[in-house]
C-alpha positions as CSV (number, residue, x, y, z in Angstrom):
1,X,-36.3,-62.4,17.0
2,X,-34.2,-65.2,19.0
3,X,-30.5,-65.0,18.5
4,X,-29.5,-67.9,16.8
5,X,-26.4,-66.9,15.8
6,X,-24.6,-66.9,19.6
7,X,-26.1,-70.5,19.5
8,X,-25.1,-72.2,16.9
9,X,-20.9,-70.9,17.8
10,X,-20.9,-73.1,20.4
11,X,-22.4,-76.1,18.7
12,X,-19.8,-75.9,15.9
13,X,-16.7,-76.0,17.9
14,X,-18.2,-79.0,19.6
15,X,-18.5,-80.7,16.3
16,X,-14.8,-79.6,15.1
17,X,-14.0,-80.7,18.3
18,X,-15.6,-84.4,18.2
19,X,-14.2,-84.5,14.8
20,X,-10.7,-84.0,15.3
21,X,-10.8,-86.6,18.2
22,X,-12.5,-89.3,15.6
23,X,-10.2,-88.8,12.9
24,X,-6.4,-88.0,15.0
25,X,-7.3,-89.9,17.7
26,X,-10.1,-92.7,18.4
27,X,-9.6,-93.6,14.2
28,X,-5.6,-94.5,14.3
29,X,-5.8,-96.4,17.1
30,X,-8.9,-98.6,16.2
31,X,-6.6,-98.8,13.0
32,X,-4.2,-99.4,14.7
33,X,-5.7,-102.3,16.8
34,X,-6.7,-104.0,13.6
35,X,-3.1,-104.8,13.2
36,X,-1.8,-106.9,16.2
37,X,1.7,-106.1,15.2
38,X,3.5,-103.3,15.0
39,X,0.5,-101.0,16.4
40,X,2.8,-98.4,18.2
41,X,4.8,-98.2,15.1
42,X,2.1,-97.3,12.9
43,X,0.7,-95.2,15.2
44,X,4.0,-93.4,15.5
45,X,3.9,-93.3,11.9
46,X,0.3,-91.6,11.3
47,X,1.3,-89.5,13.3
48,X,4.7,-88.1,12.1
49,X,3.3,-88.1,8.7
50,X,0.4,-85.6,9.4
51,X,3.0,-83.8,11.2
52,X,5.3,-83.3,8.1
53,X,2.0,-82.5,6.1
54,X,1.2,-80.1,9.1
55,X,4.3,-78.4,9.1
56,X,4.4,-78.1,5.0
57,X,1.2,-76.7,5.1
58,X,1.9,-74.6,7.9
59,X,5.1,-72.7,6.1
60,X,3.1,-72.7,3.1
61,X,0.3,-70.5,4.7
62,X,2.9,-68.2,6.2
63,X,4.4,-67.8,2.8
64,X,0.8,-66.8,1.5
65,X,0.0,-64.7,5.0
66,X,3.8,-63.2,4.6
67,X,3.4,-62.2,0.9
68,X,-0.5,-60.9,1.9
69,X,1.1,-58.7,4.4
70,X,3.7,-57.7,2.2
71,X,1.2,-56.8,-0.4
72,X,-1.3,-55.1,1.9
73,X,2.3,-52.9,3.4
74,X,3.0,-52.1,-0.3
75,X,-0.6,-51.2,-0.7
76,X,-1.0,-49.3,2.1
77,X,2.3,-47.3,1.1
78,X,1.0,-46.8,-2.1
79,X,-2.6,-45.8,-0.6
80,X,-0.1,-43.0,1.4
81,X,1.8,-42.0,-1.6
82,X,-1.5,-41.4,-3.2
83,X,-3.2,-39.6,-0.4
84,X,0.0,-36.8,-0.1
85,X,0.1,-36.5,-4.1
86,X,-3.9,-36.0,-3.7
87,X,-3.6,-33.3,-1.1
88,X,-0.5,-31.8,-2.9
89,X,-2.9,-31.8,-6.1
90,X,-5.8,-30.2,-4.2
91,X,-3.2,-27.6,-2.4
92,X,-2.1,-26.8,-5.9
93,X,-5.7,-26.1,-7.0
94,X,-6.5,-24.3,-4.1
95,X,-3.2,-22.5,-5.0
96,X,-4.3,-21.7,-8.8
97,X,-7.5,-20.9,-8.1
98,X,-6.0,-17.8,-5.5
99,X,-3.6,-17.4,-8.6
100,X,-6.6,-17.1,-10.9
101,X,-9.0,-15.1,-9.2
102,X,-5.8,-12.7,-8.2
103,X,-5.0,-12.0,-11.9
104,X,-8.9,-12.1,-13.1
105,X,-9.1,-9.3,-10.5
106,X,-6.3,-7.6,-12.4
107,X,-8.6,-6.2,-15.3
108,X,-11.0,-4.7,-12.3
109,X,-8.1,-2.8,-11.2
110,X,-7.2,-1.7,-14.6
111,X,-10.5,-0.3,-14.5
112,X,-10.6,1.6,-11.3
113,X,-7.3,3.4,-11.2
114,X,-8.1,4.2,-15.4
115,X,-11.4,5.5,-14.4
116,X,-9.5,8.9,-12.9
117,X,-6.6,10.8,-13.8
118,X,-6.9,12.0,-10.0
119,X,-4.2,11.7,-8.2
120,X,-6.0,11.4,-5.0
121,X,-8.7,9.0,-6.8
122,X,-6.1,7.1,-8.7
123,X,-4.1,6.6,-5.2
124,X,-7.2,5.3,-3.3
125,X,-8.5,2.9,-5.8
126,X,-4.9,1.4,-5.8
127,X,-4.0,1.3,-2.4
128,X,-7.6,0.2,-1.6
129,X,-7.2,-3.3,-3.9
130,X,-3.4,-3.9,-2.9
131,X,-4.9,-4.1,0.4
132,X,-7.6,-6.3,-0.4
133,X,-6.0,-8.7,-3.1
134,X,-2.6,-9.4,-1.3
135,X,-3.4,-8.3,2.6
136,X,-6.8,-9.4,2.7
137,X,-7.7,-6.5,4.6
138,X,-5.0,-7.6,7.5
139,X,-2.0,-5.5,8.7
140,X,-1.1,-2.3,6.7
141,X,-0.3,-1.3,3.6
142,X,1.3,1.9,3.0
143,X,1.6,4.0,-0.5
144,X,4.9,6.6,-0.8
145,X,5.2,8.7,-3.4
146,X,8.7,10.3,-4.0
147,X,8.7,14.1,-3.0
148,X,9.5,16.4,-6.5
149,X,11.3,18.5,-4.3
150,X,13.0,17.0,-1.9
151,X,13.3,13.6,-3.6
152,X,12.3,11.8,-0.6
153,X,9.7,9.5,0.2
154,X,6.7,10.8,1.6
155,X,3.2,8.8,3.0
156,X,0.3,8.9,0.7
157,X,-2.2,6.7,1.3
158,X,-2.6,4.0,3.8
159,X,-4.9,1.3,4.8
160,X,-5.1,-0.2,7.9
161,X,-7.0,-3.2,9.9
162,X,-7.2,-0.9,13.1
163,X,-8.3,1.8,12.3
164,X,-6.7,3.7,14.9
165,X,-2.9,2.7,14.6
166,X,-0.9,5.6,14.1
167,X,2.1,5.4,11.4
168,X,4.9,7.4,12.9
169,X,7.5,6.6,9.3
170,X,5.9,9.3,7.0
171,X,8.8,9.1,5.4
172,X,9.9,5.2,5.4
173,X,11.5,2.7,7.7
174,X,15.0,1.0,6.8
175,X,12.7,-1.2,4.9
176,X,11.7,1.2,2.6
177,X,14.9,2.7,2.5
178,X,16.2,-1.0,1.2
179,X,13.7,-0.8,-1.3
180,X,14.2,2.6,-2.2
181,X,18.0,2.4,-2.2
182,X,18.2,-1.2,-4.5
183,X,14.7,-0.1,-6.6
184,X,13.9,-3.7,-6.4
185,X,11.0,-5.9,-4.3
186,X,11.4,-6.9,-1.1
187,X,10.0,-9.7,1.2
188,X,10.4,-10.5,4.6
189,X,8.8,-13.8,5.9
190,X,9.8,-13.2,9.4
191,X,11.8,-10.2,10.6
192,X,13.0,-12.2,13.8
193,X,15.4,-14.2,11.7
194,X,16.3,-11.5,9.2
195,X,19.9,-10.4,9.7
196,X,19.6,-7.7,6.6
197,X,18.5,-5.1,8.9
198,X,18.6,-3.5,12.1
199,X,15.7,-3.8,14.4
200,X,16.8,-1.6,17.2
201,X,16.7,1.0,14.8
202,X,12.9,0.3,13.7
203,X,11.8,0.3,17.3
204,X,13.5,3.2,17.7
205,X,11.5,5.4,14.9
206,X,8.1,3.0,14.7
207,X,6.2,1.2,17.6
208,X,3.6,-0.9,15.8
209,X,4.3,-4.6,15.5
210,X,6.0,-6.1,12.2
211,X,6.5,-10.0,11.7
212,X,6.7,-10.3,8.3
213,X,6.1,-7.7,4.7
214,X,6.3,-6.9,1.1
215,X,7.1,-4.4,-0.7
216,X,7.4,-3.2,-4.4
217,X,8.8,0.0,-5.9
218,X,6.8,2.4,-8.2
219,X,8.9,2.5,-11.6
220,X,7.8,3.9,-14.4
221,X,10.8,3.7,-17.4
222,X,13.5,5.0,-15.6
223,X,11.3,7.4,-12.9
224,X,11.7,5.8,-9.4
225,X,8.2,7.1,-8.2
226,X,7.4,5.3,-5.1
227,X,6.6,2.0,-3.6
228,X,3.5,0.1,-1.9
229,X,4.0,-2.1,1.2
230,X,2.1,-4.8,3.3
231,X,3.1,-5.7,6.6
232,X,1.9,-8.0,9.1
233,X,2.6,-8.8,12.6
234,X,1.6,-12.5,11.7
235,X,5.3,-14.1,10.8
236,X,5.4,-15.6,7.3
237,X,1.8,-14.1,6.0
238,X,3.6,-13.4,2.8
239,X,4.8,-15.9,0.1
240,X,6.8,-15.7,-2.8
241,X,3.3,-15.5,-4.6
242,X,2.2,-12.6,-3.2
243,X,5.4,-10.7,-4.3
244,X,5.5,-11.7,-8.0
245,X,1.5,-10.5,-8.1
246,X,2.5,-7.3,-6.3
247,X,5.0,-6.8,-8.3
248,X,2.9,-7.2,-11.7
249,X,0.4,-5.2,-9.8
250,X,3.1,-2.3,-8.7
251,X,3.8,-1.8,-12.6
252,X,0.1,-1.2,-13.7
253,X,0.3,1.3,-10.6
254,X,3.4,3.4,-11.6
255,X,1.9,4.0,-15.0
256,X,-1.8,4.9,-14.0
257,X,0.2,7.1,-10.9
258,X,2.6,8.7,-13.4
259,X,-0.4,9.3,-15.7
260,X,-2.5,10.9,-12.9
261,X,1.3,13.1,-11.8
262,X,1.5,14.6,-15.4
263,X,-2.4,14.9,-15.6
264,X,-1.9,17.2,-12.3
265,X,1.2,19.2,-13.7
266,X,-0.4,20.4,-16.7
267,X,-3.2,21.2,-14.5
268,X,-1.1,23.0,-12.4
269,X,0.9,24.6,-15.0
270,X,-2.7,25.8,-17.0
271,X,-3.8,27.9,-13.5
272,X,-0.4,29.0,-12.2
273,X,2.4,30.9,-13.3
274,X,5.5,29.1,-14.5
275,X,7.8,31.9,-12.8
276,X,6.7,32.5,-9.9
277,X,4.1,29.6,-9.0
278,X,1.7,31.9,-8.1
279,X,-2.1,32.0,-9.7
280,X,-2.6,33.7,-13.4
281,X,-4.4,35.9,-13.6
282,X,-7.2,34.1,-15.2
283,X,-7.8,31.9,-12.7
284,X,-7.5,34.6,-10.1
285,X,-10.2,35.8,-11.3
286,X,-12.2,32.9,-11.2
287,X,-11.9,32.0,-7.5
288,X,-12.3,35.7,-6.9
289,X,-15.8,35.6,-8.3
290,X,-16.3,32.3,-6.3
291,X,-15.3,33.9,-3.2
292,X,-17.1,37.1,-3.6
293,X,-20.4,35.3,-4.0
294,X,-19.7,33.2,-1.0
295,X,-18.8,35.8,1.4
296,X,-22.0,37.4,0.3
297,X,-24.2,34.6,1.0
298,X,-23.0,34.3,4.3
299,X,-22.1,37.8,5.4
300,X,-18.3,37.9,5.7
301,X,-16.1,40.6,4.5
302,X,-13.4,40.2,1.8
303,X,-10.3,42.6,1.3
304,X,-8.4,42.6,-1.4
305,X,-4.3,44.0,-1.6
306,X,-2.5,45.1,-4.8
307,X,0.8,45.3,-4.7
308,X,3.6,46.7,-7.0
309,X,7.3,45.7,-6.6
310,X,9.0,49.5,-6.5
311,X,11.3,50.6,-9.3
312,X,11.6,47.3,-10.9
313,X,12.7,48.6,-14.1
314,X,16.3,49.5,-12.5
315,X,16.4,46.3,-11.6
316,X,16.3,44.9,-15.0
317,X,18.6,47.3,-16.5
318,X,21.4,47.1,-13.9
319,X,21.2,43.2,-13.1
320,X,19.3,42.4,-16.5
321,X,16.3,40.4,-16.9
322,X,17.7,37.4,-14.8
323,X,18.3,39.2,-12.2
324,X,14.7,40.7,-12.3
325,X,13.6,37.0,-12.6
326,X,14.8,36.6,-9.2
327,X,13.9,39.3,-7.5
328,X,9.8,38.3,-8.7
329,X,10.2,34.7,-6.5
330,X,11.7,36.1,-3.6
331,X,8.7,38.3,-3.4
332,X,6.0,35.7,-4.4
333,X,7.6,33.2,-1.8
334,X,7.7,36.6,0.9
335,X,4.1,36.6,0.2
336,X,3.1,33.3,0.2
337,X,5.0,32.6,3.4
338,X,3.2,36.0,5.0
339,X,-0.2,35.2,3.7
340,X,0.3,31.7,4.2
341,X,-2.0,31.3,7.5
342,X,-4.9,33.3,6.3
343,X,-6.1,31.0,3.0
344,X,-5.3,34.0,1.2
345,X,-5.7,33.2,-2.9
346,X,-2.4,35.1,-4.5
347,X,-2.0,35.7,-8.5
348,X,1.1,37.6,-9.9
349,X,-1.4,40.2,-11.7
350,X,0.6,41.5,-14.4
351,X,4.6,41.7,-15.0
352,X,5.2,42.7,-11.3
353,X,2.3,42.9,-10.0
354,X,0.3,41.0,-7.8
355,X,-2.9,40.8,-5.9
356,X,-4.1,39.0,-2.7
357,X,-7.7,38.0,-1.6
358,X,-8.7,37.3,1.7
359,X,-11.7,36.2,2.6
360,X,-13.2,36.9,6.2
361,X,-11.0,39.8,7.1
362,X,-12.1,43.1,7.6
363,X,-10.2,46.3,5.9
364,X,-8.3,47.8,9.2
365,X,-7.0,44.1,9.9
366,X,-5.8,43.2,6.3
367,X,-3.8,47.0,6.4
368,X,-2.0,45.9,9.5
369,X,-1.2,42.5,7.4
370,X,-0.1,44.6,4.2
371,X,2.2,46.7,6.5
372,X,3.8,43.9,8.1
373,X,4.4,42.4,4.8
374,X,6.0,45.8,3.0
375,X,8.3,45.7,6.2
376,X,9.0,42.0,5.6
377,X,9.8,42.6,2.2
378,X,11.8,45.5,2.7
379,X,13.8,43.8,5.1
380,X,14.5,40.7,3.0
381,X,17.8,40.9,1.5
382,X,18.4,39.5,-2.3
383,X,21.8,38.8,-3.9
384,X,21.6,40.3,-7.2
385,X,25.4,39.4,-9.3
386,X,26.9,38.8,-5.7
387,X,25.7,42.2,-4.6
388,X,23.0,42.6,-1.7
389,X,20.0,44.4,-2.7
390,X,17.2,45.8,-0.9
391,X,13.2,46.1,-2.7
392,X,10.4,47.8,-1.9
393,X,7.2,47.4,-3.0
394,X,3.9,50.0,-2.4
395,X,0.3,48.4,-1.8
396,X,-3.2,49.1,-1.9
397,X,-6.2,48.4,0.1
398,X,-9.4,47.5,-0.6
399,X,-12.6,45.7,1.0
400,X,-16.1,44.2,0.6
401,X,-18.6,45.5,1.2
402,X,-17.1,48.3,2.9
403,X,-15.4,50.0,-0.4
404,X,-18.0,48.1,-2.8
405,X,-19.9,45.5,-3.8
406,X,-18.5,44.5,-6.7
407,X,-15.6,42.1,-8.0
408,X,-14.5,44.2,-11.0
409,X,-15.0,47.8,-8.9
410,X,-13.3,46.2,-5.8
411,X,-9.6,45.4,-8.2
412,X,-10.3,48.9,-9.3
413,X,-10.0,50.9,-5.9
414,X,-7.6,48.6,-5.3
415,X,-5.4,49.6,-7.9
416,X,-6.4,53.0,-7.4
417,X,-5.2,52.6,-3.9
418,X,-2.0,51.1,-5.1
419,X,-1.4,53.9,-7.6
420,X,-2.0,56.0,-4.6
421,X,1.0,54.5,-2.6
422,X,3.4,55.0,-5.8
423,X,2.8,59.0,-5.5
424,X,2.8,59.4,-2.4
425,X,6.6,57.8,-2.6
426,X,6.2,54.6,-2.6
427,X,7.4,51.7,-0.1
428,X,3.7,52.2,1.5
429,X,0.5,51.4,2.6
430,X,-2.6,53.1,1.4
431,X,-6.7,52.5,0.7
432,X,-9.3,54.3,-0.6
């Protein structure tokens, strides 16, 4: 198809051309000509005239092209204004719908860490989401539970985007110290330009690079339990957002923690003896059954020692029954410290009494082991109403499948080995 178009351009500003040169030109001064007189004068006329109508209609179409452009500035300021509110609106949803599938996720955590009164479980199904809500699986987050003991913090559980980062702070940083000191949340957008805290002293005890964290402490009532961290060695990968949600989600933690902590107590309590801390009985003799038909199965020997603290009775009556309550944890922790290496299972057997099991040690070895432990004992001095005191205890031997092959017959002979030791003199050694 010809182009026309490039054609006919040409042919119109010809004919503008030709028309302006009739009408401003050729026109006024045939006019012009038609009056003899005064011909420059009209001419000069004409022309100053469609000057004056030039120039008006000049400064009236920059008016119109000045208040156009004025318009289209105000429009296009207003276009602006609109496009940052609309991306302020859209960051905002984006911002709510994070918020919303956060807290939606809240009632799957509920379920997880309520599924278990575990302590292990409970601490894995919390530490696990934490990760994945607030880190998204980026950095480190740390659990620390509070030590009954010691009352200090002590690692838990952790979760980490390498795999094979080593934490070196099982017991906190200055970070968690801040937390744990001031019980209240903590955030750090970037640590560079934090002056809170000494970094020398965190390079100093930890190696692994921190930008930017959060952290929220365990509370449950007025229990300091713990506290969960994130950390990142991305500066400001944490937001104000993130702690207020770990912080809603650290409060659904203490309790389901605390829950899991008594759960475990009265376990604890319901298989070991509130004195001493040893086994009952009971439960002694459950694991003893379990152990016997194991070391059956796979051909291992089993010895068993009963022991009998010496005299104990005098100890009572001269010191009174406080006194005596003493003197029954020195020996349990003696024994648990001795036996300690060896997986031995250990139940205060009666008043003050106790046995041992050991499974996979033949009967010559676990005498040398009792003897070294009478000696231990006997050696231990215990300050009964500021006055040291010296016990004794006698033991007896006995061993599968070498003395029998039964549970109940094996706490027999050794009892019968024990009450052996007592007339012989006690403070001994013997077996069957």
């Amino acid at each position: 198809m010809p182009n026309t178009l490039g054609k006919s351009f040409p042919l119109k500003i010809t004919g503008y051309a030709i028309l302006f040169l009739l009408f401003y030109f050729i026109l006024p001064v045939y006019l012009a000509g038609l009056f003899h007189a005064n011909r420059l004068i009209l001419l000069i006329l004409f022309y100053f005239v469609n000057s004056v109508i030039i120039a008006i209609l000049f400064n009236k179409n920059s008016s119109k092209n000045y208040a156009l452009d004025s318009s289209i500035q105000d429009i296009q300021e207003k276009m602006n204004l609109l496009t940052v509110e609309y991306l302020k609106i859209q960051e905002n949803n984006i911002a709510l719908n994070e918020k919303r599938r956060r807290y939606a996720s809240l009632e799957n955590l509920l379920e997880d860490i309520n599924q278990s009164l575990d302590l292990d479980t409970v601490a894995d199904s919390f530490s696990e989401r934490v990760f994945s809500l607030l880190g998204n699986n980026k950095g480190v987050c740390a659990l620390y539970l509070v030590d009954s003991q010691t009352q200090r913090l002590t690692i838990f559980k952790t979760r980490r985007e390498d795999p094979e980062l080593v934490i070196k702070s099982k017991e906190g940083d200055i970070f968690d110290f801040w937390v744990l000191r001031h019980a209240s949340p903590l955030l750090i957008e970037d640590i560079k330009n934090d002056f809170r805290f000494d970094l020398d002293k965190l390079k100093s005890i930890d190696a692994r690079p921190i930008s930017s964290l959060i952290s929220a402490p365990l509370v449950s009532g007025n229990k300091f339990l713990g506290l969960v961290r994130l950390d990142n060695q991305i500066s400001w990968y944490f937001s104000q957002d993130d702690l207020r949600f770990l912080t809603a989600i650290s409060d659904l933690g203490a309790l389901a923690l605390e829950n899991s902590e008594l759960f475990q107590r009265a376990q604890s309590l319901a298989i070991h003896d509130a004195l001493t801390l040893l086994y009952t009985k009971g439960y002694f003799s459950e694991r003893l059954k379990e152990e016997f038909i194991r070391c059956a199965r796979q051909s291992l020997p089993l010895s068993m020692l009963m022991l009998d603290i010496d005299l104990f009775k005098n100890y009572n009556d001269k010191f009174g029954h406080t006194a005596g309550d003493i003197v029954l944890r020195e020996i349990s922790r003696i024994i648990r410290d001795s036996l300690n290496n060896f997986s031995a299972i250990i139940s205060r057997f009666g008043g003050e009494e106790f046995c041992c099991v050991i499974a996979g040690m033949e009967k010559n070895i676990a005498g040398c082991i009792a003897e070294g432990l009478r000696e231990k004992i006997a050696k231990e001095k215990i300050i009964l109403r500021r006055l040291e005191s010296h016990v004794t205890v006698s033991i007896g031997v006995a061993s599968f499948p070498l003395d029998s092959a039964d549970e109940d017959e094996l706490t027999q002979l050794a009892d019968k080995a024990l009450y052996k030791a007592k007339q012989m003199g006690r403070n001994r050694v013997c077996s069957i």
